[in-house]
C-alpha positions as CSV (number, residue, x, y, z in Angstrom):
1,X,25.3,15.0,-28.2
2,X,26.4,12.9,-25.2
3,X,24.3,15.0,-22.6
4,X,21.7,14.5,-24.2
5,X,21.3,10.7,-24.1
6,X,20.1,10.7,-20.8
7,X,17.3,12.9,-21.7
8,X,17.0,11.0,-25.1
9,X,16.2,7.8,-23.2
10,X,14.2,9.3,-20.9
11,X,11.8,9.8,-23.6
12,X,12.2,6.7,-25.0
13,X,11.1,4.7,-21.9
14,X,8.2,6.8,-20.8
15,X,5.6,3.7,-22.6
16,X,7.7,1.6,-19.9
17,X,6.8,4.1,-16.9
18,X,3.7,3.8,-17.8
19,X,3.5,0.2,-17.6
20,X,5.0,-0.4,-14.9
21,X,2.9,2.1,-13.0
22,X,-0.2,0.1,-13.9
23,X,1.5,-2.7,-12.7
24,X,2.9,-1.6,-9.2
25,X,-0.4,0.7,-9.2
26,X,2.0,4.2,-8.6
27,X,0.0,7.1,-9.2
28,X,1.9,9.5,-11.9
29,X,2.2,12.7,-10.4
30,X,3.2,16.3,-12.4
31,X,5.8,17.1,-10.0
32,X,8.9,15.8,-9.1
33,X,7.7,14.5,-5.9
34,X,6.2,11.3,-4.7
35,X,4.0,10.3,-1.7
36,X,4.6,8.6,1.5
37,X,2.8,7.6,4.3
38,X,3.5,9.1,7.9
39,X,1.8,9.6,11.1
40,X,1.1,13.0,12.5
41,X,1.4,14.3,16.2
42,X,-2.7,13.8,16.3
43,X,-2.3,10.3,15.5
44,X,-3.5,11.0,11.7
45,X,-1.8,10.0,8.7
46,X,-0.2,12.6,6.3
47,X,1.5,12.6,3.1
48,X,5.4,13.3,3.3
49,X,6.6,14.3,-0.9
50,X,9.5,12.9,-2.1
51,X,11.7,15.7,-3.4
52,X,14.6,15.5,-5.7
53,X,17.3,14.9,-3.2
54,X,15.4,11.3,-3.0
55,X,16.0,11.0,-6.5
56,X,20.1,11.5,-6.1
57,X,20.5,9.3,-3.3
58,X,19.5,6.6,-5.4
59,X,21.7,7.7,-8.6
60,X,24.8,7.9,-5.9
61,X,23.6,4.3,-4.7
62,X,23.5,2.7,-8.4
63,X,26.6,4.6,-9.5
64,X,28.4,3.0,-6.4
65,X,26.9,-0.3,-6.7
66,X,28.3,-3.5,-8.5
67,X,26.5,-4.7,-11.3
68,X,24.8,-7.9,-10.0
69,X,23.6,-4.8,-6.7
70,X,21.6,-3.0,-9.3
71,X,18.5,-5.1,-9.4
72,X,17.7,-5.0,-5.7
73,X,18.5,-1.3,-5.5
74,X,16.2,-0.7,-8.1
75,X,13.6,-3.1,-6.7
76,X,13.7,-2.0,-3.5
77,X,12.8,1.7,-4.9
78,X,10.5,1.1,-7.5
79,X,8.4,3.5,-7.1
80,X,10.8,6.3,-7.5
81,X,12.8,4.5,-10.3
82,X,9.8,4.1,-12.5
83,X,9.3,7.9,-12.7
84,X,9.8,10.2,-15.6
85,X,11.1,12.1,-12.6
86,X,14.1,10.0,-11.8
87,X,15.6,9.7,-15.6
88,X,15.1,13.7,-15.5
89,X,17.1,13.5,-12.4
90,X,19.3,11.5,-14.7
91,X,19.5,14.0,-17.4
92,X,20.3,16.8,-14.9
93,X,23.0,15.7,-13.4
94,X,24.6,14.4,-16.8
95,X,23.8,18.5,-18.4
96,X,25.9,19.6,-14.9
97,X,29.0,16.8,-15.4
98,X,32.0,17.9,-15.8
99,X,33.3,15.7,-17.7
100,X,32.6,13.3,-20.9
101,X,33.5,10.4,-18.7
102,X,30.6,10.8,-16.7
103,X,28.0,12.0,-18.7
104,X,28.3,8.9,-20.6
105,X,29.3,6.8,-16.9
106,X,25.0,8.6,-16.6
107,X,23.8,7.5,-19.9
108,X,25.2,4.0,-19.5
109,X,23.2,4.0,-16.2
110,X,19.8,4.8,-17.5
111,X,20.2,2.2,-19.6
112,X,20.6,-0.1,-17.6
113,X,17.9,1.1,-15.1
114,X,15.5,1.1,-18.3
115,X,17.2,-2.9,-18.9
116,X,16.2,-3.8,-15.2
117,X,12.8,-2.2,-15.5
118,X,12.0,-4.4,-18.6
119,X,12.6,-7.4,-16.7
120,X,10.8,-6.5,-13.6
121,X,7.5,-5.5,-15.6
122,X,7.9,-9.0,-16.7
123,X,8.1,-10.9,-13.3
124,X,5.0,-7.7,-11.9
125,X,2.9,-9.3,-14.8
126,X,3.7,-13.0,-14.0
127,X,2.7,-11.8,-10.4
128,X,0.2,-9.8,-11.1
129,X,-1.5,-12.9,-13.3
130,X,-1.3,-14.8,-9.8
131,X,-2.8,-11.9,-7.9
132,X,-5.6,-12.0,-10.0
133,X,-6.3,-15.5,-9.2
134,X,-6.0,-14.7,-5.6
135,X,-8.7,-12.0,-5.8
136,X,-10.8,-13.7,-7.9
137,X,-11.2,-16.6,-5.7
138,X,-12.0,-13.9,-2.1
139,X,-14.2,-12.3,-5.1
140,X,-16.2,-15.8,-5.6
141,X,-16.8,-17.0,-2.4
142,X,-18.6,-13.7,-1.5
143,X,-21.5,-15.3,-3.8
144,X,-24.1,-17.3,-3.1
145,X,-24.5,-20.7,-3.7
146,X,-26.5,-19.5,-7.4
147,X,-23.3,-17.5,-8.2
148,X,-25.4,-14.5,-7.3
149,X,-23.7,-11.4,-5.8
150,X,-26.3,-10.3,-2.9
151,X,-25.5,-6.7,-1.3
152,X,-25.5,-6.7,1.6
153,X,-23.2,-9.8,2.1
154,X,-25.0,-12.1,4.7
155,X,-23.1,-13.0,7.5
156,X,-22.0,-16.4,6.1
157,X,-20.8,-14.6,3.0
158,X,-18.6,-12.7,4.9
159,X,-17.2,-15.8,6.8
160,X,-16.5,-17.5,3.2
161,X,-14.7,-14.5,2.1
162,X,-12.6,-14.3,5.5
163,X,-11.8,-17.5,5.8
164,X,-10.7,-18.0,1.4
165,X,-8.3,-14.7,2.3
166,X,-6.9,-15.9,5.1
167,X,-5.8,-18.8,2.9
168,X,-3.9,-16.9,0.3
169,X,-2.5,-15.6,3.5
170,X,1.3,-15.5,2.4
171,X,0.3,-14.2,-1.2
172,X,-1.5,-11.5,0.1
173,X,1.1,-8.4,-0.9
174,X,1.2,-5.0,-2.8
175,X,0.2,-7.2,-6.0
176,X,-2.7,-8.4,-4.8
177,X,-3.5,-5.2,-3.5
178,X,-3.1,-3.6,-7.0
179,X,-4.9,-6.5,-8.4
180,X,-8.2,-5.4,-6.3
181,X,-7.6,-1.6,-6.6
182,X,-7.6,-2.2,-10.4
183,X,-11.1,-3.9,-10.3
184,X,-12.4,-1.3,-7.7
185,X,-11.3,1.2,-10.6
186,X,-13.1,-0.8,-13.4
187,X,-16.3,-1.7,-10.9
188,X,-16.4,2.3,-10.1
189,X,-16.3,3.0,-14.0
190,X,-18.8,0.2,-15.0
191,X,-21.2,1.8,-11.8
192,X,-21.3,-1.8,-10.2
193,X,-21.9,-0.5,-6.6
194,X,-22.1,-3.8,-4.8
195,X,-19.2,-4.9,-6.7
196,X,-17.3,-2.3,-5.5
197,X,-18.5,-2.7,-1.9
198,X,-17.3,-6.1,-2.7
199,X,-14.1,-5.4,-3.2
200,X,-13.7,-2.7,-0.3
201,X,-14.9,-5.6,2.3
202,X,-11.7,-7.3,0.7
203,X,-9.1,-4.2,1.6
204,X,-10.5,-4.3,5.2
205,X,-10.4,-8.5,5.8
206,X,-6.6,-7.8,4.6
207,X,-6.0,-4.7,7.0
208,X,-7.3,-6.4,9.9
209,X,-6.0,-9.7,8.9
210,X,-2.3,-7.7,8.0
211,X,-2.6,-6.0,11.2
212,X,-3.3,-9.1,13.6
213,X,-0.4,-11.0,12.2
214,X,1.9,-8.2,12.7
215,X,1.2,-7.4,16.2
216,X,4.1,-8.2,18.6
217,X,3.6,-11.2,21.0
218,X,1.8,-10.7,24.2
219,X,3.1,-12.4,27.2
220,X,0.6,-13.2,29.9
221,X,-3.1,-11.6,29.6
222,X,-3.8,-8.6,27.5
223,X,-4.6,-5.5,28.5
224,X,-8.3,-4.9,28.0
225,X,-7.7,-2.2,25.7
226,X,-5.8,-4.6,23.2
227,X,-8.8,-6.7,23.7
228,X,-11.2,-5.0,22.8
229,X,-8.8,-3.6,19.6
230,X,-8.8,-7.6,18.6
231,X,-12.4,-7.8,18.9
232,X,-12.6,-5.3,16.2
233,X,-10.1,-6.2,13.8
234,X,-12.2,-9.7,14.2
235,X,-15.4,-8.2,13.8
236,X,-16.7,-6.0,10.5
237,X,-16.3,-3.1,10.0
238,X,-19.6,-2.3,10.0
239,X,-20.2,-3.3,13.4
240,X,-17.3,-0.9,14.9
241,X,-19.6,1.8,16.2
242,X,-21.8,-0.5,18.2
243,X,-18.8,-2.5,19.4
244,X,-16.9,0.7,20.7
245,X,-19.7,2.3,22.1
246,X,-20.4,-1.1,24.2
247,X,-17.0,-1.4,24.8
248,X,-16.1,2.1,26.6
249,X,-19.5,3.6,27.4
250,X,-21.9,0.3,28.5
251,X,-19.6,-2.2,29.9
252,X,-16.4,0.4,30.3
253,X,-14.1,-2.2,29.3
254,X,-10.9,0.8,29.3
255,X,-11.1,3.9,28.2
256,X,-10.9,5.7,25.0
257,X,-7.4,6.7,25.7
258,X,-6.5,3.6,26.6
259,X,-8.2,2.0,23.1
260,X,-6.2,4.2,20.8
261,X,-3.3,3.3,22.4
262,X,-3.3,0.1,21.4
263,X,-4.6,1.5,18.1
264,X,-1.2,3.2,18.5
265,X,0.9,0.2,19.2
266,X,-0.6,-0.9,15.8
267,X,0.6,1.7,14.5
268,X,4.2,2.0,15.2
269,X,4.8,-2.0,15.1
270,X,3.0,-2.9,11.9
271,X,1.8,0.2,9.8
272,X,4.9,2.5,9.9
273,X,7.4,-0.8,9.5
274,X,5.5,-1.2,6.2
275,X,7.8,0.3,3.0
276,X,6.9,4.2,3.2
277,X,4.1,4.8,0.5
278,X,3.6,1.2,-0.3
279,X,-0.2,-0.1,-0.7
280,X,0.0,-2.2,2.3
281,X,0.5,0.7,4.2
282,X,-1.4,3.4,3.0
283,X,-4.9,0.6,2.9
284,X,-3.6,-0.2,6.9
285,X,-3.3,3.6,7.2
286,X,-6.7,4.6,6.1
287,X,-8.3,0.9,7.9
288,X,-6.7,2.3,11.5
289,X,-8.0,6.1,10.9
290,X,-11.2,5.2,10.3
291,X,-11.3,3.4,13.9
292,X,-9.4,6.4,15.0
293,X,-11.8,8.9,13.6
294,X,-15.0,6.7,15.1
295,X,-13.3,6.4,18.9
296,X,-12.8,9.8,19.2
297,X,-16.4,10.7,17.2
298,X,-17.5,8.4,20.6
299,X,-15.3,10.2,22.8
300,X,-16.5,13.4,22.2
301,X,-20.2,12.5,22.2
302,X,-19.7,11.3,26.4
303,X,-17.6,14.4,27.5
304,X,-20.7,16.3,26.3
């Protein structure tokens, strides 16, 4: 019966997975493989699958760790550890020991993964409660003085919602950004369109405002590619097409090779230092490819 525990537990803590899924917003997924962000040769963003070899890396850590280690290890991969996949992992290896001693050493450790897990759903809630507030106060400032929600925003809307999220500045993390993907969810069920425009004006004031404060420091005048790549992360989104064409084709501020390589610098200084597959990068991912995707759209359009 002892190789069995692991397996035993695993079904016992699936309610947990579940939970903490909703609460760190990681998308269940039927195979043993999870998602990460990376960057292609092109310059567009791919998905790299976590395979099981992931999953026994971090069994070796926690098995080699000291007791009071376990909590960070476990925080620091949470989306792998709160995964049916991982206690299967679990429950492999323990049907493969060769001994007694370690397949219960296995089912001791998925209990204590499963203890750790409780207590981190609890502080993800507590957080998550704050995150809400966060969101709801961007959220409310996009109305208008009547508490009406008028779509389009007007420009002043979009200032007031800019200038509250810059605010929360130091609160804005993967909670927050679960807090809003969770209304975006319920908007898109409830079919409240400008709602969920709403909330997608949010993700992009956080991209560009993520992006802008994780750029590296610029000593003496910028090149007038990065320039022009401030200029959009300042402006909305909206506005991109207009700006880019002004800024290569009418004035010829740089080039468009130029432009994406500061796009690039981005890149490789803020979006790939992010944790791989968290929300913060995977919403800077898809801000930056949709200003890849419209310079070279431009580019194109002039070699013709």
């Amino acid at each position: 019966m002892a190789s069995q525990t692991p397996l035993l537990l695993f079904l016992a803590v699936v309610c947990l997975i579940i939970n903490l899924q909703n609460a760190f917003q990681i998308s269940p997924l039927s195979s043993s493989r999870q998602r990460n962000v990376v960057m292609r040769n092109d310059g567009r963003f791919a998905l790299r699958m976590s395979t099981n070899s992931d999953y026994e890396y971090i069994i070796d850590a926690m098995r080699a760790a000291k007791p009071e280690e376990l909590p960070g290890i476990i925080a620091k991969e949470i989306k792998k550890v709160a995964s049916p996949s991982f206690f299967m992992a679990i429950a492999d290896r323990a049907d493969k020991a060769s001994s007694d001693a370690e397949r219960d050493a296995l089912g001791r450790l998925a209990t204590e993964a499963t203890e750790i897990l409780q207590e981190l759903l609890k502080v993800a809630e507590g957080q998550m409660d704050q995150a809400g507030k966060v969101v709801e106060a961007i959220v409310v400032s996009a109305a208008e003085p009547d508490g009406q929600f008028l779509v389009p925003l007007s420009a002043e809307r979009k200032t007031a919602m800019k200038m509250v999220l810059e605010r929360f500045a130091e609160e804005l993390d993967d909670n927050f950004l679960s807090t809003v993907s969770t209304w975006m969810k319920k908007a898109e069920e409830d079919k409240m369109d400008g709602m969920v425009g709403i909330l997608q004006r949010v993700l992009q004031l956080y991209a560009a405002n993520a992006l802008k404060l994780g750029a590296p420091r610029r000593e003496g005048e910028a090149p007038a590619s990065s320039q022009l790549f401030d200029d959009l992360l300042d402006s909305d989104p909206e506005l991109w097409r207009g700006l880019v064409r002004k800024g290569l084709v009418e004035e010829r501020r740089c080039s468009a090779d130029d432009l994406m390589g500061a796009i690039q610098v981005a890149i490789e200084s803020v979006v790939m230092q992010q944790e791989n597959g968290s929300m913060s990068q995977r919403v800077q991912a898809e801000f930056l490819g949709e200003l890849i995707e419209l310079v070279k759209e431009i580019q194109v359009q002039e070699k013709k």
